[in-house]
C-alpha positions in Angstrom: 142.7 108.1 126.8 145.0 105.6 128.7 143.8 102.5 130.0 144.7 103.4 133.2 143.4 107.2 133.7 139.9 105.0 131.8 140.3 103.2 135.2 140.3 105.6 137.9 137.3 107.4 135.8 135.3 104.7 136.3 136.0 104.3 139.6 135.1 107.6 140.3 131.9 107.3 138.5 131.0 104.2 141.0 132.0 106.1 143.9 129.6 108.6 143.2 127.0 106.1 142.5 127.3 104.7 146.2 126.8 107.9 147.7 123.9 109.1 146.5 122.3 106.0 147.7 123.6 106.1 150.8 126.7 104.2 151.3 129.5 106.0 152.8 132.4 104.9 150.2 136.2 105.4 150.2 138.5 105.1 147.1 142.0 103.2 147.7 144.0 105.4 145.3 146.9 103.4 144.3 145.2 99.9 145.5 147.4 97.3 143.6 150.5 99.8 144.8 151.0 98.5 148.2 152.2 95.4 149.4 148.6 94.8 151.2 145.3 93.7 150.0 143.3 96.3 149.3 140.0 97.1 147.4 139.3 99.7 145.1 136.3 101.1 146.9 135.1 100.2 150.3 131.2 100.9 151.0 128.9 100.4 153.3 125.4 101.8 154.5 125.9 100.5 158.0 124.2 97.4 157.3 126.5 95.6 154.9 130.2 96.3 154.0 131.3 95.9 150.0 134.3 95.5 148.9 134.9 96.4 145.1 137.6 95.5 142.9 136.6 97.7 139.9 137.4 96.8 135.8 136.5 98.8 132.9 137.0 97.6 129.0 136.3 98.2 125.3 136.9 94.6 124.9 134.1 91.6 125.2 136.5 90.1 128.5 138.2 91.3 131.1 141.0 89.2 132.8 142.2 89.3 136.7 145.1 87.1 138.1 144.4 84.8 140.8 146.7 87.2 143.0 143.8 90.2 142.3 141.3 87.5 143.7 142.7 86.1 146.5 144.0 89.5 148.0 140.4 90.8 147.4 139.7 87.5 149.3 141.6 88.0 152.1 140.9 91.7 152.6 137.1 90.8 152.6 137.7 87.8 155.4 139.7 89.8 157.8 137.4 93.1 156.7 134.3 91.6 157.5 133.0 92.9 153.9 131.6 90.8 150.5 133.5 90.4 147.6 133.0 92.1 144.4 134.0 92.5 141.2 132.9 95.9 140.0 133.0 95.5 135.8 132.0 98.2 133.1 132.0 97.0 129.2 132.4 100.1 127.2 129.0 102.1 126.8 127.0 99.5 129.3 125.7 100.2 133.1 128.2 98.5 135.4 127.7 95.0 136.4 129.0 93.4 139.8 129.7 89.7 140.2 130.9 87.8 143.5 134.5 86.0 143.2 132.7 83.1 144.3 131.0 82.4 140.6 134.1 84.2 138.7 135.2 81.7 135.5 138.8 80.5 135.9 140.2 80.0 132.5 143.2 77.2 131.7 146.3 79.7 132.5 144.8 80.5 135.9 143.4 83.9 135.2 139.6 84.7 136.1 137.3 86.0 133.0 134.2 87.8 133.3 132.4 88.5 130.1 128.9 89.5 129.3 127.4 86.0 129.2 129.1 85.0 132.7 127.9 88.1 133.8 124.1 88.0 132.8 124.0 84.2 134.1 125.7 84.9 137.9 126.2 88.7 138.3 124.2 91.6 139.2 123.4 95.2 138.3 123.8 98.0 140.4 119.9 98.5 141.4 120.7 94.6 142.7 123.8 95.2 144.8 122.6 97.8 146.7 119.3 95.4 147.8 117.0 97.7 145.7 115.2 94.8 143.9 116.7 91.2 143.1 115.9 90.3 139.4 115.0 86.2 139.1 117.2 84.5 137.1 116.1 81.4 134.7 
């Protein structure tokens, strides 16, 4: 299965997810298409707005340019919404992690990678505010 078909299976498989606990979610088919910012999925539950840039791999990192980062940025400022990252290693629960504690590596890409996330991200029960697990 291509990468990119991969892609908009898992985030299909998030958008579902928000729904059925209660945040009203849109898809942005094509986000990276247009010459505006714009999220994968945009949620909310009336009290708090995310928006989700959304990255599925087999590999142990997944790489977004700056440009991914700052549009997801921008939206998010003029939005009104929080900033997420949206990752899904192959055969693991997704994991969400706030631009703000993404690792920048030397040729001006961001990484997340298991370790990174386990340190500074969350899992889904966490984003949505069911429980906050304490980090050492």
């Amino acid at each position: 299965m291509g990468s990119k078909k991969k892609g908009t299976r898992a985030e299909r498989e998030l958008f579902d997810m928000l729904w059925c606990v209660n945040f009203s979610t849109i898809r942005s088919a094509g986000s990276g298409s247009t010459p505006r910012p714009s999220p994968d999925l945009l949620a909310s539950n009336g009290k708090r707005v995310l928006a989700i840039e959304c990255k599925s791999s087999k590999k142990e990192n997944i790489y977004l340019t700056k440009k991914e980062v700052d549009e997801l940025n921008e939206f998010c400022n003029l939005f009104g919404a929080e900033p997420w990252i949206g990752v899904r290693f192959n055969n693991m629960k997704w994991f969400f992690i706030d631009t703000d504690n993404l690792k920048k590596t030397k040729k001006n890409y961001y990484c997340v990678n298991l370790d990174n996330i386990k340190k500074k991200g969350l899992n889904f029960d966490e984003l949505i505010g069911k429980f906050r697990q304490l980090r050492l």
